[in-house]
C-alpha positions in Angstrom: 274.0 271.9 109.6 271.1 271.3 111.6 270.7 271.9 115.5 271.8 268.3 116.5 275.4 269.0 115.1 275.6 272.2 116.8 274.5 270.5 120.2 277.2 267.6 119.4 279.6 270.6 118.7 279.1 272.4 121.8 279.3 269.2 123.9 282.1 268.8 122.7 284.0 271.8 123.7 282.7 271.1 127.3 285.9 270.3 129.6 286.2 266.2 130.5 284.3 265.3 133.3 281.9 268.7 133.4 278.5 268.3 132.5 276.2 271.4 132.5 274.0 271.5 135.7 270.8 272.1 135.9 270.0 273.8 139.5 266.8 275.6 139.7 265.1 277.8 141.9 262.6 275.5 143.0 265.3 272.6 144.4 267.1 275.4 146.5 263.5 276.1 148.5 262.8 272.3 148.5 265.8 272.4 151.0 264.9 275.2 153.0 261.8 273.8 153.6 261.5 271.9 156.8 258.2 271.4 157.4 255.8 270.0 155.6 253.3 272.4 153.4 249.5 272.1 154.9 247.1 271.8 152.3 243.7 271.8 153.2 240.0 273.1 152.6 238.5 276.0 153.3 235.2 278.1 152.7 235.5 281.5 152.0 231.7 283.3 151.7 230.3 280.3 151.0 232.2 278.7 148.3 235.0 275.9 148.3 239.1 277.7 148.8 242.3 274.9 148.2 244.9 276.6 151.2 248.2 275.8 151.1 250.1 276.9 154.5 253.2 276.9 156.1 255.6 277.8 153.1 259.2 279.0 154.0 260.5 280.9 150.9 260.9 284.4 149.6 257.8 286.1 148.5 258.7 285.6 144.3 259.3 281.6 145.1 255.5 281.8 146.9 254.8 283.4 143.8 256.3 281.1 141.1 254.6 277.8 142.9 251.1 279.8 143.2 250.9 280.8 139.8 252.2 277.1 138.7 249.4 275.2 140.6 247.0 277.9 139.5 247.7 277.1 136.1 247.8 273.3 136.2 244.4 273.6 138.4 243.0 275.9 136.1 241.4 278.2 138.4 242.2 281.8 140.5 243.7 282.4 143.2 246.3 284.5 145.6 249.2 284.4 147.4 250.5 286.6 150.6 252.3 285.9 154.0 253.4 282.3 153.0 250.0 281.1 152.1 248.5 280.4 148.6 244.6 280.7 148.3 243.0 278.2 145.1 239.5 278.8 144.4 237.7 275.4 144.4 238.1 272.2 146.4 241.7 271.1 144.8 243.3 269.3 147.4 243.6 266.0 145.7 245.1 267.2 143.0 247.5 270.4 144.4 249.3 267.6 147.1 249.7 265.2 144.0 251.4 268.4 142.3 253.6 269.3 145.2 254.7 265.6 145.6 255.9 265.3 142.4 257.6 268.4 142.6 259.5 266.9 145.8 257.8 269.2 148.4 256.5 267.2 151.7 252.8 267.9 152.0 250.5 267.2 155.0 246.9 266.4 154.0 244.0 267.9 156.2 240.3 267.1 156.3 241.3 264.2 153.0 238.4 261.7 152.8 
């Protein structure tokens, strides 16, 4: 018996008309946020900073979307008071992120 029969199995069992839901964290902040996250460029001591302002969340959901665009930018970074600090000039690519992710993003200083 192999994994596919025990999905099929367990399916199965599921009462008619229930499927299993899928809510995450991340969908429940997409509705609390009203407006639309800033993201914009900054220099800090000389050297190119990604901001990303205006998020309305709990400080672990800040956390959770800094460390994600972190990782998919590849680079460092912080987050504190609703604001999350890339190092490097990402703004192309972190409002193509939080678009797909369903999040409203206004583009400052974009060429």
């Amino acid at each position: 018996m192999d994994w596919r029969d025990k999905l099929s199995g367990l399916k199965a069992d599921l009462p008619e008309g229930e499927e299993p839901k899928e809510e995450t964290k991340t969908s429940e902040t997409k509705k609390r946020q009203k407006e639309p996250l800033r993201v914009e460029l900054d220099k800090r001591n000389g050297k190119p900073a990604t901001l990303v302002t205006e998020f309305e969340g709990t400080d672990d959901e800040l956390k959770e979307l800094a460390k994600l665009l972190k990782i998919k930018c590849g680079a460092g970074g912080s987050s504190r008071d609703g604001e999350i600090l890339i190092q490097g000039d990402f703004r192309v690519k972190i409002a193509d992120i939080l678009l797909e992710m369903g999040y409203k993003v206004k583009k400052i200083n974009f060429k």
